[in-house]
LUMTI-476544 format. One record per residue: x, y, z of N, C-alpha, C, CB in turn. Coordinates in Angstrom, 3 decimals. Each point is the difference from the previous one (the first is absolute). Glycine has a CB too. Example, Ala and Ser with C-alpha at 12.3 -4.5 7.8 and 13.67 -1.06 7.14 Angstrom:
2
+----------+----------+----------+----------+----------+----------+----------+----------+----------+----------+----------+----------+
:     n.px :     n.py :     n.pz :    ca.px :    ca.py :    ca.pz :     c.px :     c.py :     c.pz :    cb.px :    cb.py :    cb.pz :
+----------+----------+----------+----------+----------+----------+----------+----------+----------+----------+----------+----------+
:   13.190 :   -5.690 :    7.800 :   -0.890 :    1.190 :    0.000 :    0.900 :    1.200 :    0.000 :   -1.892 :   -1.173 :    1.246 :
:    1.542 :    2.223 :   -1.966 :    0.820 :    1.190 :    0.060 :   -0.770 :    1.090 :    0.730 :    1.184 :   -0.628 :   -2.145 :
+----------+----------+----------+----------+----------+----------+----------+----------+----------+----------+----------+----------+
END
This chain:
143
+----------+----------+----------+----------+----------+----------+----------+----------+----------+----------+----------+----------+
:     n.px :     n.py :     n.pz :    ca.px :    ca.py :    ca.pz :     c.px :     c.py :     c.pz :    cb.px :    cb.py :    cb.pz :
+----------+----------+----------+----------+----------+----------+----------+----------+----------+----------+----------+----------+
:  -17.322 :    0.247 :   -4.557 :    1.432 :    0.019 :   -0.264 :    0.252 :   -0.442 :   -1.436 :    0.509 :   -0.468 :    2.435 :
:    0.667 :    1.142 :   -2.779 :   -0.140 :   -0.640 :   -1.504 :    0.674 :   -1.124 :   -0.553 :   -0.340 :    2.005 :   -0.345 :
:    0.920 :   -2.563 :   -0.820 :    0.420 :   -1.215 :   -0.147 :    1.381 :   -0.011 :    0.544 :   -1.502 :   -0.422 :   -1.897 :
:    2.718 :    1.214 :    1.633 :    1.112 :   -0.507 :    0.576 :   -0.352 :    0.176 :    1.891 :    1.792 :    0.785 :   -2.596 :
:   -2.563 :    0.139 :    2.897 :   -0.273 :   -0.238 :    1.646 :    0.103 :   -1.180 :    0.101 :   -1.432 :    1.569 :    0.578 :
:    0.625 :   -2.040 :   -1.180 :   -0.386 :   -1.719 :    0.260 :    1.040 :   -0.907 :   -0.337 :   -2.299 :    0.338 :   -0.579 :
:    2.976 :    0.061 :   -0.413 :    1.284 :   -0.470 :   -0.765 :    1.253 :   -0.514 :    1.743 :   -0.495 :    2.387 :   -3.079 :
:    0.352 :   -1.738 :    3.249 :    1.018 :    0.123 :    1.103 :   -0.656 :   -0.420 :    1.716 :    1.197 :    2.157 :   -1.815 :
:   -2.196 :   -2.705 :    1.927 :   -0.603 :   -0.822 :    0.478 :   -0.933 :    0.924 :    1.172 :    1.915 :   -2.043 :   -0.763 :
:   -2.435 :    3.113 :    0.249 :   -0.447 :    0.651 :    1.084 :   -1.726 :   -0.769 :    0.299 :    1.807 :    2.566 :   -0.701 :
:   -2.401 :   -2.784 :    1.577 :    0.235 :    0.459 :    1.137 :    0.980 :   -0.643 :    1.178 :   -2.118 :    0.762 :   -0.820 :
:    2.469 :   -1.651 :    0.231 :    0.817 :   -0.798 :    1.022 :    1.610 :    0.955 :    0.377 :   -1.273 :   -2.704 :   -1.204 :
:    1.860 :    3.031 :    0.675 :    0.731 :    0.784 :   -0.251 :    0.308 :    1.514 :    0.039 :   -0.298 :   -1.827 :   -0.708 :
:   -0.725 :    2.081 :    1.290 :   -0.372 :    1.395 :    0.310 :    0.763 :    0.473 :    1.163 :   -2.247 :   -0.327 :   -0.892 :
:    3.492 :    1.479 :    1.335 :    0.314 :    0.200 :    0.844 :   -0.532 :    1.436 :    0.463 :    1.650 :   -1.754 :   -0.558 :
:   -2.491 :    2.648 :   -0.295 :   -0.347 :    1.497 :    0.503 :   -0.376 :    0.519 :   -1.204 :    1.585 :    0.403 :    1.919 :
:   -3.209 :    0.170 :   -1.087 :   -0.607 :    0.431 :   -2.001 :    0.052 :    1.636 :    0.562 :   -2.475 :   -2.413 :   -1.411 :
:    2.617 :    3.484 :    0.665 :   -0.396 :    1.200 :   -0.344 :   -1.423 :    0.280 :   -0.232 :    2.075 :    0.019 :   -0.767 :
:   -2.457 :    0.989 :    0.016 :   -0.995 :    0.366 :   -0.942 :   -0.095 :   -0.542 :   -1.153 :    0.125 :    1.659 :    0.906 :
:    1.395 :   -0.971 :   -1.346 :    0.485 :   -0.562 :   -1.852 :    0.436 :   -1.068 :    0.255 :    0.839 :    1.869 :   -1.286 :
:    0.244 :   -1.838 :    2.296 :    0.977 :   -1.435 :   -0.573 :   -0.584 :   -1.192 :    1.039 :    2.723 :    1.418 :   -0.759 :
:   -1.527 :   -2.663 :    0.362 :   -0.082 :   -1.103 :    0.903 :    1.500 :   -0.514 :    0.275 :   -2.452 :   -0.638 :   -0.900 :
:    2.787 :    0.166 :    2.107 :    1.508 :   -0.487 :    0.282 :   -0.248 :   -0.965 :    0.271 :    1.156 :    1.489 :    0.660 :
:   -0.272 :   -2.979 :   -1.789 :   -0.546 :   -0.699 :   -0.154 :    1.753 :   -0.899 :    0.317 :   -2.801 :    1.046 :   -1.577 :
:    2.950 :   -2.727 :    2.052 :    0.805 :   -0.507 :    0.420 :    0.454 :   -0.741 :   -1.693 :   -0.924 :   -0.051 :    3.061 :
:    1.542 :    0.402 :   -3.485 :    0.582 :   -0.674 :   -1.083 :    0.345 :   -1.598 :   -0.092 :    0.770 :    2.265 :   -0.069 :
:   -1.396 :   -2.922 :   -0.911 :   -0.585 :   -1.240 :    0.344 :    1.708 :   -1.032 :    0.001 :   -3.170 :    0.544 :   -1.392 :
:    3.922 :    0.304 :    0.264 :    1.575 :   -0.860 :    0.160 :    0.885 :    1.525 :    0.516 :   -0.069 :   -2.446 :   -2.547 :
:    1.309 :    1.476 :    4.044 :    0.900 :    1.626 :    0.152 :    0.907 :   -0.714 :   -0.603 :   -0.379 :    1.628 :    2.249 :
:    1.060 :   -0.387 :   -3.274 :    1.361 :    0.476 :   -0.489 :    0.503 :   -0.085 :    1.187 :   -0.308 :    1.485 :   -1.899 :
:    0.036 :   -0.774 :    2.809 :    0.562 :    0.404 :    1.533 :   -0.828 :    0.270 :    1.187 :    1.557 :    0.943 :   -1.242 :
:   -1.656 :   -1.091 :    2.095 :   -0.962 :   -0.144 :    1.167 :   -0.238 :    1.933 :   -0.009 :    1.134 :   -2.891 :    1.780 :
:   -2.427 :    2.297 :   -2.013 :   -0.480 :    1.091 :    0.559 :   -1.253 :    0.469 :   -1.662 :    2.867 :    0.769 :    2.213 :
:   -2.380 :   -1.213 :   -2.911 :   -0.363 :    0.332 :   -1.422 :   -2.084 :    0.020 :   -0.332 :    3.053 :   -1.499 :   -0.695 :
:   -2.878 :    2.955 :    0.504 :   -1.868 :    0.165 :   -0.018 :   -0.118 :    0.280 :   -1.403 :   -0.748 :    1.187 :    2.445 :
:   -0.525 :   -1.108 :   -2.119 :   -0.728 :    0.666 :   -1.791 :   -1.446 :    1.155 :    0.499 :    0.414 :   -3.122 :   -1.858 :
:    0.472 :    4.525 :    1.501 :   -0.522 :    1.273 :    0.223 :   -1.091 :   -0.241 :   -1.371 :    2.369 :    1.653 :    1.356 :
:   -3.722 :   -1.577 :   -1.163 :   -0.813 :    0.148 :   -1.469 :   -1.602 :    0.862 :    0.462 :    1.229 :   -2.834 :   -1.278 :
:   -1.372 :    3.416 :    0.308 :   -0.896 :    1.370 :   -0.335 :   -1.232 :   -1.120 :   -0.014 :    1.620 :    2.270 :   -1.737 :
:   -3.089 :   -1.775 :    2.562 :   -0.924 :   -0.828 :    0.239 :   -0.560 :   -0.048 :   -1.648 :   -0.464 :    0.570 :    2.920 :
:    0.795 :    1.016 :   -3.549 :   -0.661 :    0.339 :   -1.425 :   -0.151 :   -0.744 :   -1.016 :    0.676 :    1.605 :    0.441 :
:   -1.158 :   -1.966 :   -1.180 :    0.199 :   -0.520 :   -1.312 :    0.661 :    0.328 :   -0.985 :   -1.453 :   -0.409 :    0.533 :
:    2.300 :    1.951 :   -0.226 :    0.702 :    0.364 :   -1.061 :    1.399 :   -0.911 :   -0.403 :   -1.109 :    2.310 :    0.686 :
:    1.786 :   -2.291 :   -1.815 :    0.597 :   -0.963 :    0.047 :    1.001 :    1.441 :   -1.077 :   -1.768 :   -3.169 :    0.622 :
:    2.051 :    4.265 :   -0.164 :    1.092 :    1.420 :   -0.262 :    0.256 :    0.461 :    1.275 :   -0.899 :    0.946 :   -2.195 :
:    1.786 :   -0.611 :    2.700 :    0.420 :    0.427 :    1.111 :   -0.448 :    1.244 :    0.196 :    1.685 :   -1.336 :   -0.087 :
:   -1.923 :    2.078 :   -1.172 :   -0.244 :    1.416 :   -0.156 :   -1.470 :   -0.114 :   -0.375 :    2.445 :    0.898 :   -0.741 :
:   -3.192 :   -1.735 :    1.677 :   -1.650 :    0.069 :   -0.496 :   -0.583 :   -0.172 :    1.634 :   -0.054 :   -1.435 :   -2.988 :
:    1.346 :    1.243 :    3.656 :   -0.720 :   -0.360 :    1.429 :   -0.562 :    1.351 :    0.288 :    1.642 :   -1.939 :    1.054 :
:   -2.576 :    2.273 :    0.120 :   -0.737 :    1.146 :   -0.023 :    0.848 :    0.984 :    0.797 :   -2.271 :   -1.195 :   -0.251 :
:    2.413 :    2.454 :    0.806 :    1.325 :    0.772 :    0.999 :   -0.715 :   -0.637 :    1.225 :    0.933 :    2.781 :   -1.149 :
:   -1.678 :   -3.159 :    1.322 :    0.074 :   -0.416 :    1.689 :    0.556 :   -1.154 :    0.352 :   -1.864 :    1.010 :    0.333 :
:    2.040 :   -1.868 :   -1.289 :    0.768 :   -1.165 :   -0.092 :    1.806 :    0.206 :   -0.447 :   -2.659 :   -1.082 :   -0.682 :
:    2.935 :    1.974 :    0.340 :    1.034 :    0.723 :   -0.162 :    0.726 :    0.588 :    1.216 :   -1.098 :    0.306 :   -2.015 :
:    0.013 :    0.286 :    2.802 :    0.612 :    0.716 :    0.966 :   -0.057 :   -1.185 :    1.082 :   -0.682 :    2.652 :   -0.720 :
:   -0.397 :   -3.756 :    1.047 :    0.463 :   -0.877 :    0.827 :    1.128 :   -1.157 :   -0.317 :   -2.195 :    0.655 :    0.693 :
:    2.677 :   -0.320 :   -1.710 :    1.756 :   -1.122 :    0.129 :    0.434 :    1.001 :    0.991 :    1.051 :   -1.198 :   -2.759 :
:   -0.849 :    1.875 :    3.523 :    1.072 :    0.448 :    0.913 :   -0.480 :   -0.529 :    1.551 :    0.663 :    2.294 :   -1.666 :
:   -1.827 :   -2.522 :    1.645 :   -0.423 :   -0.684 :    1.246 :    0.057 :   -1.340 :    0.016 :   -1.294 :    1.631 :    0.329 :
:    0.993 :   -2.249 :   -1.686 :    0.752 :   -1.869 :   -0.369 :    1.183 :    0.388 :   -0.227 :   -1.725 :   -1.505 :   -1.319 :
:    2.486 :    2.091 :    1.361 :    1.605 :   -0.648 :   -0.054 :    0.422 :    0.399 :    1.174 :    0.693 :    0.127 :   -2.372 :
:   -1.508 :    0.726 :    3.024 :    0.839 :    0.020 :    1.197 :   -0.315 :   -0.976 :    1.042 :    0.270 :    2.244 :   -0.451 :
:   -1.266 :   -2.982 :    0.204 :   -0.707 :   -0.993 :    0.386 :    0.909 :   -0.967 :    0.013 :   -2.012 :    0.717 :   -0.723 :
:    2.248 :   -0.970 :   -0.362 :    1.199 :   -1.453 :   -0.829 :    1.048 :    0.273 :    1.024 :   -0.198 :   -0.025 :   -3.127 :
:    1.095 :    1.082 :    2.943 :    1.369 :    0.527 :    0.235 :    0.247 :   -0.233 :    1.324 :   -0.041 :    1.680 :   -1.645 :
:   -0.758 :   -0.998 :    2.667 :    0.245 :   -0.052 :    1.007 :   -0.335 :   -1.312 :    0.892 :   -0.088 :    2.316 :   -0.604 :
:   -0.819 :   -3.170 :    0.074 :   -0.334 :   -1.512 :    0.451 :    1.474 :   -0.714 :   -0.671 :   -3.240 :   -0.015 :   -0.147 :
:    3.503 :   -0.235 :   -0.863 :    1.333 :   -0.363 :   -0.752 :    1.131 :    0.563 :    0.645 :   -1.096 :   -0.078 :   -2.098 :
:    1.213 :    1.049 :    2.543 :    1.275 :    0.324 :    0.621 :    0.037 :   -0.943 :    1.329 :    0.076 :    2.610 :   -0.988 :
:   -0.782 :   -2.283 :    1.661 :   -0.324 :   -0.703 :    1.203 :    0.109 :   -1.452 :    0.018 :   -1.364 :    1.759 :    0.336 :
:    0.528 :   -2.889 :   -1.553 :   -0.112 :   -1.269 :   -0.048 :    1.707 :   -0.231 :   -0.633 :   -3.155 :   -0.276 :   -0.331 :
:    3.593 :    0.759 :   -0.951 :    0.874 :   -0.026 :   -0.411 :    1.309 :    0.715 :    0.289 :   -1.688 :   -0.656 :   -1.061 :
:    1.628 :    1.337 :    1.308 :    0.988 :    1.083 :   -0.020 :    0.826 :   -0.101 :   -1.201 :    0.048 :    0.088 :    2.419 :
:   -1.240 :    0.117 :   -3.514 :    0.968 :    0.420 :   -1.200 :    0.837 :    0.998 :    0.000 :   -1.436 :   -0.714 :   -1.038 :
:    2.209 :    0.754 :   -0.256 :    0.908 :    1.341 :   -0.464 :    0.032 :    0.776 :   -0.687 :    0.793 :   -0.789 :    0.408 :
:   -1.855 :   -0.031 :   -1.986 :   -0.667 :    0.802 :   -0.601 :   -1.402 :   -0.543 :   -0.320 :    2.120 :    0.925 :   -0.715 :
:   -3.113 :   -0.241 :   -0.167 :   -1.110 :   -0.463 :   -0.356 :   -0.149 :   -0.165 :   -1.188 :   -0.688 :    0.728 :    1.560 :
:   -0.096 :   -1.400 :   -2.369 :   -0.074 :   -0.048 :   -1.562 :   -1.758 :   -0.027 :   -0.262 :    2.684 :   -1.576 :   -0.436 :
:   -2.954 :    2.472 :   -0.033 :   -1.632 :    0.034 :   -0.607 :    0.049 :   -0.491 :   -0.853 :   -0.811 :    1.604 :    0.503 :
:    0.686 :   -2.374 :   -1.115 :   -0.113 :   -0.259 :   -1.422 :   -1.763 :   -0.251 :   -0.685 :    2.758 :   -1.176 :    0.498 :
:   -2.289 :    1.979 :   -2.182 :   -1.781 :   -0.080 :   -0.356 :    0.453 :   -0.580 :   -1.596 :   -1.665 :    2.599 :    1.633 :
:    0.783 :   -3.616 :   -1.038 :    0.448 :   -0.667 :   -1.389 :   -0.876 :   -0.212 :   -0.828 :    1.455 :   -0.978 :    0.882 :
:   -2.476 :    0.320 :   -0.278 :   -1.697 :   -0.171 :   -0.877 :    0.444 :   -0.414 :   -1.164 :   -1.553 :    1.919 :    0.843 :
:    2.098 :   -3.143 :   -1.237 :   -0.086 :   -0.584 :   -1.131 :   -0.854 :   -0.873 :   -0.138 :    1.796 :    0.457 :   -0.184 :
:   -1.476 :   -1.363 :    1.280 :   -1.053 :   -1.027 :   -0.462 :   -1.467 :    0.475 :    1.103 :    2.194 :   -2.388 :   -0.792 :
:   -2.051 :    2.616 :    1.639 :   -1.254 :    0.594 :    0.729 :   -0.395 :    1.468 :   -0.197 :    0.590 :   -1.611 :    1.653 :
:   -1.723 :    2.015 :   -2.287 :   -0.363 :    1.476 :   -0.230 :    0.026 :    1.084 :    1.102 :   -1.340 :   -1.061 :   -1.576 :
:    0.870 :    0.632 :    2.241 :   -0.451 :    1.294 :    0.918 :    1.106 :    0.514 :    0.555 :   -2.104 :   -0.795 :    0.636 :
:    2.130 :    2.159 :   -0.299 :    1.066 :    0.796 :    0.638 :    0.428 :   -0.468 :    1.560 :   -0.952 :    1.981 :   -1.553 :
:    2.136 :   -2.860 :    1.575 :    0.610 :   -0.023 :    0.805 :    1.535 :   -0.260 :    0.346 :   -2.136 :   -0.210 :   -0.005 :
:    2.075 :    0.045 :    1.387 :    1.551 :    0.252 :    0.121 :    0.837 :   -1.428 :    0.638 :   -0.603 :    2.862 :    0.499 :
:    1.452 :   -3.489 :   -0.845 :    0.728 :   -1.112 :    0.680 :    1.447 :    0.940 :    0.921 :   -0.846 :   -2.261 :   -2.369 :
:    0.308 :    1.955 :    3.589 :    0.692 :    0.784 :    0.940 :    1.136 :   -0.911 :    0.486 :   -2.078 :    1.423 :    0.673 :
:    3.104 :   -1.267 :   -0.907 :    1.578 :   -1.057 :    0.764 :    0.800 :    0.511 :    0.831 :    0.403 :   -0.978 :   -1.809 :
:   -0.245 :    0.926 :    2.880 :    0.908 :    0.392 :    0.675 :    1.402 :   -0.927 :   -0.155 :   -1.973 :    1.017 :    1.432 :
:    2.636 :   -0.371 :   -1.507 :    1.458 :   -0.528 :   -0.273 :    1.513 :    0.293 :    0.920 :   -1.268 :    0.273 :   -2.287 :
:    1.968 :   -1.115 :    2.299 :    0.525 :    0.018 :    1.135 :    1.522 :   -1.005 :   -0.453 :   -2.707 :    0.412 :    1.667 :
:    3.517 :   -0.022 :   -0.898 :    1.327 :   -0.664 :   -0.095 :   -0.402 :   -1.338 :    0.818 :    1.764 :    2.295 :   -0.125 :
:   -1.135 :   -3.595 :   -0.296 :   -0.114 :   -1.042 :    0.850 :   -1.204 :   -0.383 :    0.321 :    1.796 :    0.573 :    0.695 :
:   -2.479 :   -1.694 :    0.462 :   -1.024 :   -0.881 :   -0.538 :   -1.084 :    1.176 :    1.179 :    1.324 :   -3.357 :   -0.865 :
:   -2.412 :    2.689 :    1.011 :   -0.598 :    0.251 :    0.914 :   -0.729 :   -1.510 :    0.375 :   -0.076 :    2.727 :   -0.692 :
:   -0.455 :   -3.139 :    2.065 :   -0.343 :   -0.824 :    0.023 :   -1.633 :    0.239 :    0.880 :    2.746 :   -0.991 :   -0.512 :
:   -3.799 :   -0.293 :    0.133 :   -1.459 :    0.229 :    0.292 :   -0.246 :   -1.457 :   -0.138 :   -0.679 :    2.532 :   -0.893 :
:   -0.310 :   -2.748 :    2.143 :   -0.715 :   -1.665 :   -0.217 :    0.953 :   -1.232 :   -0.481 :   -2.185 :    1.274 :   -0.821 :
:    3.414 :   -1.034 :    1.159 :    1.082 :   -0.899 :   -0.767 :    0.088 :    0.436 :   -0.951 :   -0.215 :   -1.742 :    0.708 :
:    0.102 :    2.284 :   -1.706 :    0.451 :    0.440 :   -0.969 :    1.029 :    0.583 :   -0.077 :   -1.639 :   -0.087 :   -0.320 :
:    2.404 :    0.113 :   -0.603 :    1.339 :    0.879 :   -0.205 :   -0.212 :    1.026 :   -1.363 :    1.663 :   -2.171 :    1.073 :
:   -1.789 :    3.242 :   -1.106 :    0.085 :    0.648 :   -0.905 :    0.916 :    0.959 :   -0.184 :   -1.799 :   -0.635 :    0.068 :
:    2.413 :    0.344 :   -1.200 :    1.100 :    1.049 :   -0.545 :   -0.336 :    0.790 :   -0.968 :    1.484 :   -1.349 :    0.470 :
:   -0.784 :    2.646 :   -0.943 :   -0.689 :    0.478 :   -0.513 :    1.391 :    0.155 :   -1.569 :   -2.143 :    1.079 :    2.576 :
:    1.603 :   -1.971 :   -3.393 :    1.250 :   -0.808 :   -1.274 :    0.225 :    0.793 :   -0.901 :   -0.649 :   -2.170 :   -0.018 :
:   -0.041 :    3.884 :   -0.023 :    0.028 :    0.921 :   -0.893 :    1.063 :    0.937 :    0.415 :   -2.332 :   -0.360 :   -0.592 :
:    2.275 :    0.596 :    2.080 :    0.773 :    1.101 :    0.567 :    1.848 :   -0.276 :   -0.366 :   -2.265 :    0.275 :    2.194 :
:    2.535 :    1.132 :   -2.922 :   -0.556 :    1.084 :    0.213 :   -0.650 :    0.634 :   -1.163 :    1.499 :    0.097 :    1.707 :
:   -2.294 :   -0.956 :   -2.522 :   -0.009 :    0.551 :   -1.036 :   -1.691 :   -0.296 :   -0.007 :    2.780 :   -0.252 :   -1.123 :
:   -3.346 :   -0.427 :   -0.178 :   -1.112 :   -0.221 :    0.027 :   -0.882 :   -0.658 :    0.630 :    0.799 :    0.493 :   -1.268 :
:   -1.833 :   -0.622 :    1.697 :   -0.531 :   -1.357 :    1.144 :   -0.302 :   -1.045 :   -1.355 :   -1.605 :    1.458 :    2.652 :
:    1.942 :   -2.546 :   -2.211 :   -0.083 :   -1.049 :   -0.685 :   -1.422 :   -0.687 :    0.332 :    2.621 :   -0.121 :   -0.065 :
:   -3.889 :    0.610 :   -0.691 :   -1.000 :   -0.526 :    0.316 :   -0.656 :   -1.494 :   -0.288 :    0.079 :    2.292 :   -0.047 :
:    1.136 :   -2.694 :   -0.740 :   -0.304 :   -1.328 :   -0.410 :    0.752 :   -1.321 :    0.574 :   -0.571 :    1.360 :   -1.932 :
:    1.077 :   -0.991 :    3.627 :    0.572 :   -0.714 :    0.929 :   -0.849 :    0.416 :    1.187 :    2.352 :   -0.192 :   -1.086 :
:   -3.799 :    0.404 :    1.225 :   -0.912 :    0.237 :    0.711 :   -0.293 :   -1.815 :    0.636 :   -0.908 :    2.714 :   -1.580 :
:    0.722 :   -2.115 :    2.937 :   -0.444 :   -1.493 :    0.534 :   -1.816 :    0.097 :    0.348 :    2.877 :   -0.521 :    1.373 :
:   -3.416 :   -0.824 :   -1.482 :   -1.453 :    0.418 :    0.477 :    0.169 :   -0.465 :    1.022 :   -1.465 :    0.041 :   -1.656 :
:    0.493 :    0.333 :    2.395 :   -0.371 :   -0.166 :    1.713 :   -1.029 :   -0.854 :    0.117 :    0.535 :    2.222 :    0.707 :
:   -0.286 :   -3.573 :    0.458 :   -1.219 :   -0.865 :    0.153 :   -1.120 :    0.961 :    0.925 :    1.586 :   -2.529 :   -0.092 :
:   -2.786 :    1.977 :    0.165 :   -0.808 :    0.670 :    0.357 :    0.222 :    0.935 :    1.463 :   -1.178 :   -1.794 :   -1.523 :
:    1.907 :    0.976 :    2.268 :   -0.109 :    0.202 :    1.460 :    1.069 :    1.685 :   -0.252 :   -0.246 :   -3.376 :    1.450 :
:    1.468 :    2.718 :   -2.144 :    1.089 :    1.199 :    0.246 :   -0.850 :    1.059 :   -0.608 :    2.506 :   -1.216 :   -0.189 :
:   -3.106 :    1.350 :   -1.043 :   -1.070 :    0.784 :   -0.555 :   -0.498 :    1.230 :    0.908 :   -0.652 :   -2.176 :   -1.174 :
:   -0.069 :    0.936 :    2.112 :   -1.419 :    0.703 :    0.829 :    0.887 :    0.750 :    1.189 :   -2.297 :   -2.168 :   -0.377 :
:    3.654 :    1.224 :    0.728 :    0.576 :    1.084 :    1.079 :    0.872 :    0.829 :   -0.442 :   -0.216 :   -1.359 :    1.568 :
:    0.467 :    1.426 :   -2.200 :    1.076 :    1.486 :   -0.799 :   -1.581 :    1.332 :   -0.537 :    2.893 :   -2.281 :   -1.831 :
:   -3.841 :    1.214 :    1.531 :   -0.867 :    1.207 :    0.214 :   -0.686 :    0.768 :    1.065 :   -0.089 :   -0.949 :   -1.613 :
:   -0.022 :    0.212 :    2.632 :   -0.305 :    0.627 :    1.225 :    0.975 :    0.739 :    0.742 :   -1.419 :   -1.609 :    0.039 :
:    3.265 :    1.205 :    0.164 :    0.746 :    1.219 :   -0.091 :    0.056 :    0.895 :   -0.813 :    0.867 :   -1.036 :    0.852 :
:   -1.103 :    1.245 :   -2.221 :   -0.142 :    1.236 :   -0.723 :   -1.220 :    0.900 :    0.393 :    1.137 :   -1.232 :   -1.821 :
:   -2.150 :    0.095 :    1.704 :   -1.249 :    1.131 :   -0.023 :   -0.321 :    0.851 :    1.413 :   -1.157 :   -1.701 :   -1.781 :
:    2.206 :    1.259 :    2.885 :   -0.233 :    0.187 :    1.258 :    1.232 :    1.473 :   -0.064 :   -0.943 :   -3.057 :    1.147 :
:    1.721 :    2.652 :   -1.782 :    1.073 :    1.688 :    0.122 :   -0.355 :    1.315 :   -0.554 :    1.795 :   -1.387 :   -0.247 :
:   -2.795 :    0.082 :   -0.932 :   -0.823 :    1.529 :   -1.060 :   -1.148 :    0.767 :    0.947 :   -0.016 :   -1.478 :   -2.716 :
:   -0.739 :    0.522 :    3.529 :   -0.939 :    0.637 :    0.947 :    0.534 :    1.094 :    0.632 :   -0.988 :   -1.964 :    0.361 :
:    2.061 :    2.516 :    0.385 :    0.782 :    0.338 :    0.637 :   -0.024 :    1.841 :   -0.485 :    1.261 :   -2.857 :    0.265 :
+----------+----------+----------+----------+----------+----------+----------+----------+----------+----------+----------+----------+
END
């Protein structure tokens, strides 16, 4: 795996690998539910990933989407690819939503809507809420 894989705490964090990609539990949520879609590759151009890794984003997002609808019932989705400070090609996935959602006691709102997600009002998760928000995700993605 390559460095931002690791960046983002995989393997612990791992909710469903592909071929190319990995669906990974985003270590702070903007908003419940918040992953990090990233290319196993080392390329660090979006336009260097290989076409088979191209053609499987439609089987990872539908992966994401339909587990997220279900856990969340978002309203919309936000991919975002930012790779500034981490190289490799990937994606910070947010589901976004009017009003809070709530998980493990937590309260999460989502402080961007309706406009940008505000990624810098991200909460981190103690270990436990972590490990069980990952076993409901990775269990809808099985599906």
């Amino acid at each position: 795996m390559n460095e931002t894989i690791e960046k983002f705490g995989f393997p612990t964090t791992l909710l469903h690998e592909l071929e190319h990609w990995v669906i990974l539990l985003r270590p702070t949520q903007p908003t419940l539910g918040s992953l990090v879609l990233a290319a196993k590759s080392d390329a660090t151009d979006f336009s260097a990933l290989p076409a088979p890794a191209h053609a499987e984003l439609a089987a990872a997002t539908k992966a994401i989407e339909s587990a997220l609808r279900t856990f969340v019932d978002y309203e919309k989705i936000n991919y975002l690819m930012l790779m500034m400070v981490d190289p490799n090609v990937h994606f910070h996935v947010i589901p976004r939503y009017e009003g809070i959602r709530e998980f493990g006691g937590l309260v999460f709102p989502d402080l961007g809507w309706p406009k940008f997600p505000d990624l810098n009002a991200s909460q981190e998760l103690d270990a436990a809420t972590r490990d069980s928000l990952i076993e409901k995700l990775s269990a809808l993605m099985a599906r």
